[in-house]
MILUM-759725 format. One line per 5 residues: for each residue x, y, z of C-alpha. Coordinates in steps of 0.05 Angstrom, whole numbers, plus 5000, padded with zeros to 4 digits. Example, Ala and Ser with C-alpha at 12.3 -4.5 7.8 and 13.67 -1.06 7.14 Angstrom:
BEGIN
5246/4910/5156 | 5273/4979/5143
//
This chain:
BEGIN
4228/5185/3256 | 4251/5180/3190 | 4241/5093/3186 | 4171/5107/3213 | 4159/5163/3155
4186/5110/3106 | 4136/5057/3134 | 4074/5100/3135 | 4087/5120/3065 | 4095/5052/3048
4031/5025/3080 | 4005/5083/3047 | 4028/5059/2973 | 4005/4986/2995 | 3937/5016/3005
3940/5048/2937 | 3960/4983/2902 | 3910/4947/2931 | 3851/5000/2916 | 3870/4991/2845
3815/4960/2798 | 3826/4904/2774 | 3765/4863/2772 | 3722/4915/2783 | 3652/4880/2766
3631/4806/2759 | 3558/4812/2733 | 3516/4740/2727 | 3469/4740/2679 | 3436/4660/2687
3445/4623/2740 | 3417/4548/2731 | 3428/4480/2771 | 3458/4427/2725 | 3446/4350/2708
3378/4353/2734 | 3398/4371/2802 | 3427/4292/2799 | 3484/4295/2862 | 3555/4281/2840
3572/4232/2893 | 3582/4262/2957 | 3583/4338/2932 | 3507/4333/2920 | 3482/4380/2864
3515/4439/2819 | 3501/4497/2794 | 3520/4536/2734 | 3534/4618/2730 | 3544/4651/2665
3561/4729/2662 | 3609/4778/2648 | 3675/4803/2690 | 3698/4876/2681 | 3768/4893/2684
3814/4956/2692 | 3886/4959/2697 | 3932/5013/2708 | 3993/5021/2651 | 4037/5052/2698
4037/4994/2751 | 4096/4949/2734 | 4066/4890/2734 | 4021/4911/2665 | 4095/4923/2639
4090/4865/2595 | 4032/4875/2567 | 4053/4892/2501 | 4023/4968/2463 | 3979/4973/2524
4005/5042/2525 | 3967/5042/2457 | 3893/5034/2494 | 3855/5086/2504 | 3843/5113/2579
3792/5131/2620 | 3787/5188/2659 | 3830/5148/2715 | 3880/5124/2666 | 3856/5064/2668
3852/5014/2613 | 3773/4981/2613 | 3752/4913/2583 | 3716/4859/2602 | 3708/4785/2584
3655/4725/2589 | 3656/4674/2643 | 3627/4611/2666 | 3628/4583/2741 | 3597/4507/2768
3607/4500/2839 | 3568/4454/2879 | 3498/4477/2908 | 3514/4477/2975 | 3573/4516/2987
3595/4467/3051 | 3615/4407/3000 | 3664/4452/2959 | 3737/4423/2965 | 3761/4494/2980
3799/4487/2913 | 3787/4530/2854 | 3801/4494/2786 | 3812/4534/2731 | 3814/4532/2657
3851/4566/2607 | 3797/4556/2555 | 3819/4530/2478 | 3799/4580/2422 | 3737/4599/2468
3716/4528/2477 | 3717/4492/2553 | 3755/4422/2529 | 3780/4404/2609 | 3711/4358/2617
3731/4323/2554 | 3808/4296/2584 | 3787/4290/2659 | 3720/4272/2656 | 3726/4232/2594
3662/4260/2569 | 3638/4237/2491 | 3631/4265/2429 | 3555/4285/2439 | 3568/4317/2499
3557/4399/2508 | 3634/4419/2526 | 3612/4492/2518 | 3551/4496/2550 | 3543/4428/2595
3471/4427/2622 | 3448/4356/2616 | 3473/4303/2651 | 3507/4270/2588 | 3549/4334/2583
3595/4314/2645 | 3624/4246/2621 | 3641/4211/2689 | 3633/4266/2730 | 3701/4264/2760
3729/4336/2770 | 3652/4348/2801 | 3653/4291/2843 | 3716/4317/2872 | 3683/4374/2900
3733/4438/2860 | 3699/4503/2840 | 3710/4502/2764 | 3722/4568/2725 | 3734/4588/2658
3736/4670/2627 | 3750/4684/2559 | 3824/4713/2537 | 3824/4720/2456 | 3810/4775/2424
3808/4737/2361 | 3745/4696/2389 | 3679/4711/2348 | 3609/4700/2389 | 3570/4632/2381
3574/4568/2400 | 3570/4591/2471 | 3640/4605/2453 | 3678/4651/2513 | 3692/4725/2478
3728/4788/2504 | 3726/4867/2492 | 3794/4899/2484 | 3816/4953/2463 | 3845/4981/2396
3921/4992/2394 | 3922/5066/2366 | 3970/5118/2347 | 3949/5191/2349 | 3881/5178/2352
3875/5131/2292 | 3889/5045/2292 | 3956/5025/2285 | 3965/4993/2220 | 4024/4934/2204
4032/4896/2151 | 4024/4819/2164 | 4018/4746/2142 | 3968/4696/2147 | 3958/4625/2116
3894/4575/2096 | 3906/4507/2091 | 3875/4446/2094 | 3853/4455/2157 | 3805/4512/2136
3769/4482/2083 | 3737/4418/2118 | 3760/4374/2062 | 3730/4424/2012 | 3749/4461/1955
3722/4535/1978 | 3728/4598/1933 | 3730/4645/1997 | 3751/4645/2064 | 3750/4705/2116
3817/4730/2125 | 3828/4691/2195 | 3806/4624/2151 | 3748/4611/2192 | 3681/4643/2211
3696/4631/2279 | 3753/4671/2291 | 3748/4750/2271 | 3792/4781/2218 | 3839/4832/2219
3814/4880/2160 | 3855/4894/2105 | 3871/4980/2097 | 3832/4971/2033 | 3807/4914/1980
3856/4954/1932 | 3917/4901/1933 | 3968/4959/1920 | 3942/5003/1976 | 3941/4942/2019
4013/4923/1999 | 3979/4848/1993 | 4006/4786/1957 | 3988/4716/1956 | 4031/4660/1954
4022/4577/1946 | 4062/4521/1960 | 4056/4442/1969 | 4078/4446/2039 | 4107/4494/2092
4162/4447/2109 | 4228/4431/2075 | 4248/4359/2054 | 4290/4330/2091 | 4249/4374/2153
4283/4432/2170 | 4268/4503/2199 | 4262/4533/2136 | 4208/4550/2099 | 4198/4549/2024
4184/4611/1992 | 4123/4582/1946 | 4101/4612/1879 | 4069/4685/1867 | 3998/4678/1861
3982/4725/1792 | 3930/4790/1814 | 3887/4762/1768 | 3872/4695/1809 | 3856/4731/1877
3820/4785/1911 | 3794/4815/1971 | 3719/4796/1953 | 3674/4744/1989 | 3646/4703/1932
3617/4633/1958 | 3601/4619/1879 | 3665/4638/1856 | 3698/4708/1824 | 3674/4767/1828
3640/4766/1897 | 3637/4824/1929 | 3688/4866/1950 | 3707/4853/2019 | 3764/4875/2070
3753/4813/2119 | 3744/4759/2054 | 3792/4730/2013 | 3772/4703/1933 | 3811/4646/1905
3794/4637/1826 | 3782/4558/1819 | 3778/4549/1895 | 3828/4531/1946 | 3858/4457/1936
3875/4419/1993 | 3946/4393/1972 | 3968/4476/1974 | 3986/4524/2028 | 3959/4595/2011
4001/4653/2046 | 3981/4722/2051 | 4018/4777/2064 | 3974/4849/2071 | 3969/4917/2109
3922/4906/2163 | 3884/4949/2216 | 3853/4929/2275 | 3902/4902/2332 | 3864/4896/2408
3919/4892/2461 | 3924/4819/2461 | 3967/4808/2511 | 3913/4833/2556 | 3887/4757/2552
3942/4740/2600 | 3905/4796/2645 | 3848/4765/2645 | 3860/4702/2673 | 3909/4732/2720
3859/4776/2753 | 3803/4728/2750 | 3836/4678/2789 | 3872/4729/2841 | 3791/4757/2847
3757/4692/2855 | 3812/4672/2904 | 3829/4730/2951 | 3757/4784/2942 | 3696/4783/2989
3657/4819/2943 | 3673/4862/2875 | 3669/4935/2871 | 3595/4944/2870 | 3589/4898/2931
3565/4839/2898 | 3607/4774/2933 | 3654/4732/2899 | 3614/4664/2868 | 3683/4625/2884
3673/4628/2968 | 3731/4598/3007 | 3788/4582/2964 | 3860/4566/2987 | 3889/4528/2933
3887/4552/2863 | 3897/4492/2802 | 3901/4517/2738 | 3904/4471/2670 | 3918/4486/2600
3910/4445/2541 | 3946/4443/2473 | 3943/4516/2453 | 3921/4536/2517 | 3978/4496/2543
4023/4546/2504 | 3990/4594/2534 | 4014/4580/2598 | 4081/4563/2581 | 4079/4635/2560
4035/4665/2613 | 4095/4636/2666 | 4156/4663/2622 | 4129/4729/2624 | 4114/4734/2692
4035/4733/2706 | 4036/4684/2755 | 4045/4745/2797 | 3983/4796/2805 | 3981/4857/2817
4002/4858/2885 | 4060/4809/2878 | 4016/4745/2900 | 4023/4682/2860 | 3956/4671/2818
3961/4589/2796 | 3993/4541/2862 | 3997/4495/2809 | 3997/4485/2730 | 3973/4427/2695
4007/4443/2623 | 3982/4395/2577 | 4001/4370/2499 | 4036/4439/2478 | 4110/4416/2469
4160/4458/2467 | 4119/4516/2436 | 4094/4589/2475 | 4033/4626/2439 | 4027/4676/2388
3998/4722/2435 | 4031/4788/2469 | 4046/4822/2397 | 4016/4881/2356 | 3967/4825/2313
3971/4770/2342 | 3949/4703/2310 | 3937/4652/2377 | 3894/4609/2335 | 3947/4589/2285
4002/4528/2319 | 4066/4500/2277 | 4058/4430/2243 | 4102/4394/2200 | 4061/4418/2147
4035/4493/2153 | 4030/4548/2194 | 4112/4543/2201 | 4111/4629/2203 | 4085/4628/2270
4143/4655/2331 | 4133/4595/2378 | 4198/4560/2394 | 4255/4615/2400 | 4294/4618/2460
4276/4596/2519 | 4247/4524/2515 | 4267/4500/2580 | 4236/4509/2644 | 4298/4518/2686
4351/4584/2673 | 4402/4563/2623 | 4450/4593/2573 | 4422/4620/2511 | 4474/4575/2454
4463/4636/2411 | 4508/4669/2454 | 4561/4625/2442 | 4587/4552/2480 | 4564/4553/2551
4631/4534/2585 | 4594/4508/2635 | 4568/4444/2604 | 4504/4436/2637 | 4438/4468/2642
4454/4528/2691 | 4386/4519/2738 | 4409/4543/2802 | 4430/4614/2762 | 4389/4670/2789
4342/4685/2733 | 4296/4744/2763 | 4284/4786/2705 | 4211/4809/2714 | 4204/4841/2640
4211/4761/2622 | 4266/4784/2555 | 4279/4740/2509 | 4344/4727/2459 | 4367/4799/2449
4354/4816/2519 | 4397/4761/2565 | 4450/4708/2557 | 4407/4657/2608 | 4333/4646/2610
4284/4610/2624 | 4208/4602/2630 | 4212/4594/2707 | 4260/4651/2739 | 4216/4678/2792
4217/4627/2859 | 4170/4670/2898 | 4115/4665/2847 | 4124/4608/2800 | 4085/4554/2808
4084/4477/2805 | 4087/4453/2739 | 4068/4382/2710 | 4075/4378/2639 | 4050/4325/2586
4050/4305/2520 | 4029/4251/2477 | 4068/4224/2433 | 4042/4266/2378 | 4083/4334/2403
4150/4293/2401 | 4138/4298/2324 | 4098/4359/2315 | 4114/4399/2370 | 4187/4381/2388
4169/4363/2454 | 4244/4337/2459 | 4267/4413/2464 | 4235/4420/2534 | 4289/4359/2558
4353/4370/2526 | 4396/4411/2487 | 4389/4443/2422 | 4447/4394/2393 | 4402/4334/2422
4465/4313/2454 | 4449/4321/2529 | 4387/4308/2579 | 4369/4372/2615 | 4357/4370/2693
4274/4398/2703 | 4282/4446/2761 | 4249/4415/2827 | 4182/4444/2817 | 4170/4410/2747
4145/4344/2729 | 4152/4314/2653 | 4116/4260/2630 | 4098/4224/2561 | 4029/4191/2549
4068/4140/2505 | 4039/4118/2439 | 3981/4182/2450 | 3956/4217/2400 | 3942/4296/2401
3873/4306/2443 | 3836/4237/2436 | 3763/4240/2455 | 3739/4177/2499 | 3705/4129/2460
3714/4166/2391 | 3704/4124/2334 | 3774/4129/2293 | 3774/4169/2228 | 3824/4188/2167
3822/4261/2195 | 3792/4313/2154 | 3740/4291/2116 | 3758/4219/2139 | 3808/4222/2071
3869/4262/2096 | 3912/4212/2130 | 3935/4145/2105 | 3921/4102/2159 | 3859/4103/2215
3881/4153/2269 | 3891/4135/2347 | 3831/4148/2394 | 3860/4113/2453 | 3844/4160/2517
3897/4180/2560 | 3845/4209/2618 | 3857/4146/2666 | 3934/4181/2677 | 3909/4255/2672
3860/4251/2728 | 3918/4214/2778 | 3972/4265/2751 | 3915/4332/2769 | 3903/4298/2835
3982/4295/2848 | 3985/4362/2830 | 3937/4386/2875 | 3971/4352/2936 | 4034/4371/2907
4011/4456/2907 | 3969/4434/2974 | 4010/4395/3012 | 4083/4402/2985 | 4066/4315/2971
4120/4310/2906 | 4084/4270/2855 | 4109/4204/2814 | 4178/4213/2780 | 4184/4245/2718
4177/4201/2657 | 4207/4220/2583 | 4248/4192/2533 | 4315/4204/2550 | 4385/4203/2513
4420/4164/2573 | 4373/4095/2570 | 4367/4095/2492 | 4291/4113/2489 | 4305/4187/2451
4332/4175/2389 | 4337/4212/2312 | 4266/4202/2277 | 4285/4152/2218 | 4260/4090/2220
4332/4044/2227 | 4330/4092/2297 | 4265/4086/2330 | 4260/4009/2312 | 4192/4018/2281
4159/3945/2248 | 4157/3946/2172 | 4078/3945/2174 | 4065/3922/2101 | 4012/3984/2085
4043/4037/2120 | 4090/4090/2091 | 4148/4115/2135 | 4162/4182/2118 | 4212/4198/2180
4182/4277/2173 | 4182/4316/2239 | 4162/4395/2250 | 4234/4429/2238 | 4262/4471/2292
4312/4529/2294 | 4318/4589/2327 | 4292/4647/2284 | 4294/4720/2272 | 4235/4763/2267
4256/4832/2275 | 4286/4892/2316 | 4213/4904/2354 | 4215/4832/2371 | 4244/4813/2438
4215/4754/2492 | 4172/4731/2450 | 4124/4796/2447 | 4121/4855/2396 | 4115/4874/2329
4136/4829/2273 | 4172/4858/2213 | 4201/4791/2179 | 4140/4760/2160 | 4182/4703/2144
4231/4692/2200 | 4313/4691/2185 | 4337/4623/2214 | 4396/4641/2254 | 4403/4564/2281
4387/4490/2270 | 4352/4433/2326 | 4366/4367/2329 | 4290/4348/2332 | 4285/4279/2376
4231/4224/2384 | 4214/4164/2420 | 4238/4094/2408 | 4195/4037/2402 | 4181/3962/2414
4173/3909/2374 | 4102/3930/2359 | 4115/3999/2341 | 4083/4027/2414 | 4133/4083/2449
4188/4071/2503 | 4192/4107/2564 | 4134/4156/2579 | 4065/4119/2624 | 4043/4066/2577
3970/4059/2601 | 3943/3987/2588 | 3932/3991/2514 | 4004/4008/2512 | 4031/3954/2553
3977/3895/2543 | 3971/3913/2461 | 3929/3897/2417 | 3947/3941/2362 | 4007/3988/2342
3982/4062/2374 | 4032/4116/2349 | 4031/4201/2353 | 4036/4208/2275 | 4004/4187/2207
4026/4210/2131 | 3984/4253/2089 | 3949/4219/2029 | 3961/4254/1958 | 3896/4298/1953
3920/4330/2025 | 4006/4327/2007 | 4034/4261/2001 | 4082/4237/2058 | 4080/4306/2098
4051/4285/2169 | 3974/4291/2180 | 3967/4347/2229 | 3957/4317/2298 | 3936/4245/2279
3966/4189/2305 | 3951/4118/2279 | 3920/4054/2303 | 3941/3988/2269 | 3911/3937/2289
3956/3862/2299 | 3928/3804/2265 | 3882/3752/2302 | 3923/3690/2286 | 3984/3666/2266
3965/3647/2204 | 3940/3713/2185 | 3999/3744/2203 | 4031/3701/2157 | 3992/3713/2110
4000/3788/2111 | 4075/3781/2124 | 4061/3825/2181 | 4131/3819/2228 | 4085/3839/2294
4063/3783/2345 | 3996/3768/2330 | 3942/3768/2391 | 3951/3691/2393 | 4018/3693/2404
4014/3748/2461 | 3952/3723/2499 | 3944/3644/2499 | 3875/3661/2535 | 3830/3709/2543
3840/3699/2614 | 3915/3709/2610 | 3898/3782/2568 | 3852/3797/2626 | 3906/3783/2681
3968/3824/2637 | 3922/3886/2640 | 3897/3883/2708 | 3981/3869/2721 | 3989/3933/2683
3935/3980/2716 | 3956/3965/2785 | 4024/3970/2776 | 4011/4038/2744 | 3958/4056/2804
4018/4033/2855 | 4061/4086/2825 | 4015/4145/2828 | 3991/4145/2749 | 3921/4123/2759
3872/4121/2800 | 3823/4048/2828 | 3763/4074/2788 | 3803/4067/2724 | 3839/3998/2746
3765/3980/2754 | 3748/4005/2687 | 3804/3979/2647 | 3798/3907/2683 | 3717/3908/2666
3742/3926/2587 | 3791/3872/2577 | 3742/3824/2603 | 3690/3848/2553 | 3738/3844/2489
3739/3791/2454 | 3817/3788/2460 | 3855/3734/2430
//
């Protein structure tokens, strides 16, 4: 009698769980067919819905437990927490030709970027809004039948550009906003190549501001602070402290024309306007905070609502019909986002029911997002070169449960993997000795994660596969796949026309807009039959200590060509792990060193290279492998933007010389295309050689042999 009590109350509390909101609403506002109604192969036409999903969750249920100060949100009369995000649906016209398969993307700073890696779309296309046919590139994640999703997640977001925007609430403290005092930077990257007098205080007009407690610098405990660079030389974890900006040069004040302006708690006022060779840190009092870490809500429940509901709470059905496999993808940021998202347990909704099957992590590194704190900054990411303050790359890295070496030596020896992680709060260094960012078997997905070359020197991509020493390859537990798009650069857009980054002046050399999409697309479909089917997908490929191809970043290491013209700096993005404070713990809270305390040092690894300068191990597409020029993941910085520091996320393209005599003549030590290709129809066969042998291993798919075999016969290669 008493067993059958327990059950009944159990089924009871079941019932409960599942009756609470938490997509309560998904309203459409436009509903429109797309490309002209034009079929995408065999899934015929698709359609477009834009609206708006409403949210509650409950703060008592454990799994909102990580959602950090959302015991600081105001309640409604249920106790629940409201808010509500935008969204954005294409699914084919007739529901009968969907592939049962949800795709779904973490969206990048409010933008929709997916169309532009797997459907290799161009610069003119409409990422944000895609309505015309030239908006979907090839084509290829329609033509392969998923229902695509997107909803927006950052508070930070402001409206326009079709841009994907959220409504959270205010942290708040006896009835008033919870005020902190924090730090934020400009740089380079905010002033387009210009020399602005003002900036909001986020550093861009498309990103909303925390407001300063008052334009009065004293009340607002606010100081400025420049420097050449937020990185050390040699690189290192540190940061430099930088010079005190006199009271007299600054103010809180918008003024496009220069000093006075008007006084302005969202504006910052440089006298003599911001230079682009400086890095510009402020520290202030600011007000403001929404529950960030809600944005990990958001996708959570949208994904668990568009793959489980019938209808939503006011009856209306669910636009995603018929799903049974749920493939999520983030990209760069967004990437960290996920990284995060998984290490602090929302893979699991609210009823204990994994959300993603599968994760397609994509160009983030080693690095988690600025995210689940008390004003949070996810638009800021670490370079070599600024935004250094930002908590991104503190223990854990890896995927697999290991020992924490701030603990002391793991007797051990190896990465402890087959521990039993299960910690569902997700702590971080001051909670647990071992950690990792995938502890929980019953919900944790399949994970395939890439990066270009240009994270192995910006984002200390080497992190996520060995030790902190660099002294050791790491095992990847069984349900992750690693893999280097060798001699990539950070995000390349198909057919992009290479520039000198910002303002086509700030690097030294032409960057590297070779497209790693053929790969991406076979490495998506893998994962699909991978989260489907249980299929494993190729072999992991990274640089690795044991064959040689990881090495230190100077030049005598990696092997790279003295190209006469290009400056070797042998810079990388420091790593260490760092202290922020007693409120901060698994990488969620409330900073109080604005300026982190490093408590440890990284050994900071890279790829090595051939004789051309193009990266070992990792899939080297055809470009790669059939070259025609050197393709690397990093560039220098000309003077007027820091001399030698690296140029944000900017790889290079070199191109080799013709002949043999002009190589001569440029005392070039590369091969020159006459040397490497006799013919053009020997430089036709090598990459046709090189595409199939990649397609027989699972990293691309016959389209792209077809299109890469079509290319080389239209160069005009040697």
């Amino acid at each position: 009698m008493q067993r059958k009590g327990w059950m009944v109350a159990a089924a009871a509390a079941l019932v409960s769980l599942t009756a609470e909101a938490r997509v309560t609403r998904v309203v459409i506002t436009a509903q429109e067919v797309i490309a002209g109604g034009a079929p995408f192969g065999d899934r015929g036409a698709y359609e477009k819905l834009t609206g708006t999903v409403y949210f509650e969750v409950d703060p008592r249920n454990p799994n909102n437990a990580n959602v950090f100060d959302l015991d600081k949100a105001t309640r409604n009369r249920a106790g629940k927490v409201e808010f509500s995000a935008d969204m954005v649906i294409l699914r084919p016209v007739d529901a009968s030709k969907a592939n049962g398969r949800l795709f779904f993307e973490v969206n990048n700073r409010g933008n929709k970027i997916a169309q532009t890696m797997l459907n290799s779309t161009s610069v003119t296309a409409n990422n944000n809004n895609p309505t015309a046919p030239g908006d979907f590139g090839n084509g290829w994640l329609e033509r392969q039948g998923y229902t695509i999703a997107w909803v927006g997640w950052g508070a930070d977001i402001a409206p326009g550009n079709s841009r994907l925007t959220v409504s959270f609430p205010i942290a708040m403290d006896k009835g008033k906003p919870i005020t902190e005092r924090i730090l934020t930077e400009y740089c380079d990257r905010n002033f387009a190549g210009g020399t602005p007098f003002t900036l909001p205080l986020s550093g861009s007009v498309a990103f909303k501001s925390y407001p300063a407690v008052s334009t009065d610098k004293s009340v607002a405990q606010a100081e400025l602070r420049v420097r050449p660079s937020d990185s050390p030389r040699p690189s290192g974890p540190e940061i430099p402290a930088g010079e005190l900006v006199p009271d007299s040069q600054w103010s809180f004040a918008n003024c496009p024309a220069g000093p006075p302006g008007v006084p302005s708690a969202t504006d910052i006022c440089v006298a003599g306007g911001f230079r682009n060779d400086r890095v510009y840190e402020l520290r202030y009092r600011a007000t403001d905070s929404p529950v960030m870490g809600l944005g990990y809500v958001t996708s959570r429940d949208f994904v668990s609502f568009l793959h489980h509901a019938r209808t939503d709470d006011a009856g209306s059905p669910n636009p995603a019909s018929r799903i049974a496999t749920t493939v999520c993808l983030g990209i760069s940021s967004s990437g960290m986002y996920y990284r995060d998202y998984l290490y602090q347990g929302f893979n699991s909704d609210e009823q204990g029911r994994r959300v993603c099957d599968g994760v397609y992590i994509d160009i983030p590194g080693v690095q988690k997002l600025f995210l689940n704190y008390r004003f949070a900054q996810p638009n800021p990411f670490t370079v070599q070169h600024r935004e250094r303050y930002v908590p991104d790359t503190n223990f854990p890295r890896a995927y697999a449960v290991r020992h924490d070496p701030l603990f002391g030596p793991d007797g051990e020896g190896e990465d402890d993997d087959d521990r039993d992680g299960n910690d569902d709060r997700g702590g971080g260094r001051q909670a647990q000795e071992f950690d990792g960012i995938l502890k929980r078997p019953r919900t944790d997905p399949k994970v395939i994660h890439t990066d270009t070359a240009t994270e192995w020197w910006q984002f200390r991509s080497s992190l996520v596969d060995t030790d902190e020493n660099g002294t050791r390859d790491l095992r990847q537990p069984s349900n992750v796949r690693r893999y280097l798009f060798a001699s990539k650069q950070h995000f390349p857009t198909k057919g992009a026309t290479p520039t000198r980054g910002t303002a086509n002046r700030q690097c030294q050399q032409v960057n590297n807009q070779s497209h790693y999409g053929p790969s991406a697309r076979a490495l998506l479909l893998a994962l699909d039959d991978w989260a489907r089917q249980g299929r494993p997908p190729p072999a992991g490929r990274v640089p690795r200590l044991a064959d040689g191809t990881l090495v230190p970043p100077d030049q005598a290491s990696t092997g790279f060509p003295s190209i006469p013209g290009v400056t070797y700096t042998g810079r990388y993005n420091g790593s260490g792990d760092r202290d922020f404070g007693p409120r901060v713990e698994g990488n969620s809270g409330v900073i109080d060193y604005l300026i982190p305390v490093v408590l440890s040092r990284h050994r900071v690894l890279v790829p090595r290279v051939d004789s051309i300068g193009n990266d070992l191990g990792g899939i080297r597409q055809p470009e790669v492998e059939v070259p025609t020029a050197t393709l690397t993941g990093w560039n220098t910085r000309t003077a007027e933007f820091t001399d030698g520091d690296l140029c944000d996320l900017n790889g290079m393209t070199i191109p080799l010389k013709r002949t043999r005599a002009e190589k001569a003549a440029a005392g070039d030590p590369r091969p020159s295309l006459e040397d490497l290709y006799p013919s053009h129809g020997d430089y036709v066969s090598k990459v046709a050689a090189a595409a199939r042998a990649l397609q027989s291993q699972g990293l691309m798919l016959q389209e792209d042999v077809d299109a890469y075999i079509a290319e080389a016969m239209a160069a005009p290669v040697p």
